[in-house]
C-alpha positions as a LaTeX table, in Angstrom:
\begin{tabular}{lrrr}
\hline
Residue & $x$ (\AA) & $y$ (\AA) & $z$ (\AA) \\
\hline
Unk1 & 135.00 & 106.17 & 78.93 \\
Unk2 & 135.10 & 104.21 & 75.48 \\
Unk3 & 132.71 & 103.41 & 72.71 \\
Unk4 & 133.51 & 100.39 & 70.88 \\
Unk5 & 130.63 & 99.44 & 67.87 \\
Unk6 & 128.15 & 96.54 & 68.45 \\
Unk7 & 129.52 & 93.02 & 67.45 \\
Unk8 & 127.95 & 89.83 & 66.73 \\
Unk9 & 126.97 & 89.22 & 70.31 \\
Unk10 & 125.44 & 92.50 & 70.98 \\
Unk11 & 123.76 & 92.22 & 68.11 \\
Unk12 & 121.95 & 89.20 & 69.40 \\
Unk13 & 121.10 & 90.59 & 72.30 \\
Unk14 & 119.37 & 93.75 & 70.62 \\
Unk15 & 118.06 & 90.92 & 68.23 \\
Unk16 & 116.24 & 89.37 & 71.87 \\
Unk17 & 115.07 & 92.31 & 72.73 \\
Unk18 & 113.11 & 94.76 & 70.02 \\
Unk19 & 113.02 & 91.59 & 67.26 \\
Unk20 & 115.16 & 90.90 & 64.11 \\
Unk21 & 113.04 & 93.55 & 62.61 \\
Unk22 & 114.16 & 96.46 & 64.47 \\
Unk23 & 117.63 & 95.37 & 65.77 \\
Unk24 & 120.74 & 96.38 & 63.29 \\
Unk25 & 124.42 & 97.45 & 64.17 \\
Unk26 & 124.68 & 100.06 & 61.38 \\
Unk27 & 127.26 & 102.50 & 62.50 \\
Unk28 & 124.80 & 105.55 & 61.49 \\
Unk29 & 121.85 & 104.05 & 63.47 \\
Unk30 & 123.71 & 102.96 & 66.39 \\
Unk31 & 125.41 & 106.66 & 66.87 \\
Unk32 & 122.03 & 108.23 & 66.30 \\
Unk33 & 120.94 & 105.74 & 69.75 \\
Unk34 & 124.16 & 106.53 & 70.98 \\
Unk35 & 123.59 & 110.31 & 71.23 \\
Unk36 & 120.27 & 109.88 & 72.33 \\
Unk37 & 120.93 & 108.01 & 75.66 \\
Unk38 & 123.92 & 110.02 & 76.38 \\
Unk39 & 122.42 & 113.39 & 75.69 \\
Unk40 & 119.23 & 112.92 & 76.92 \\
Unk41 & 117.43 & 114.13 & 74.01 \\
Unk42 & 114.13 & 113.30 & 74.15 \\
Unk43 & 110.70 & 115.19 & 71.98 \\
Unk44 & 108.40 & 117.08 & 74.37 \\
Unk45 & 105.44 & 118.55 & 73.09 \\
Unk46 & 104.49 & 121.36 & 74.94 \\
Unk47 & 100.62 & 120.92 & 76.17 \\
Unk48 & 98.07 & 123.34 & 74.79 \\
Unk49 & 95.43 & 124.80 & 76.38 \\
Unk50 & 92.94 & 121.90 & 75.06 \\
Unk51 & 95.20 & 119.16 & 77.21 \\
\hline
\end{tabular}
């Protein structure tokens, strides 16, 4: 498997989807996602005894 960093398509894609606001291809951001989906690492808050 190979990573290869967003280009000016994908960014117009991303751009479609979330808004020019929130889409970017900045190398830091995008391996932050990267890790994310790949890892699975998501926050769970454990639920208290008022839940």
């Amino acid at each position: 498997m190979s990573y290869k960093l967003p280009d000016e398509k994908d960014l117009e894609a991303m751009i479609g989807i979330v808004g020019k606001e929130y889409a970017t291809n900045n190398k830091a951001i995008t391996a932050s996602y990267l890790s994310k989906s790949v890892m699975g690492l998501e926050i769970y808050y454990p639920k208290s005894d008022n839940d």
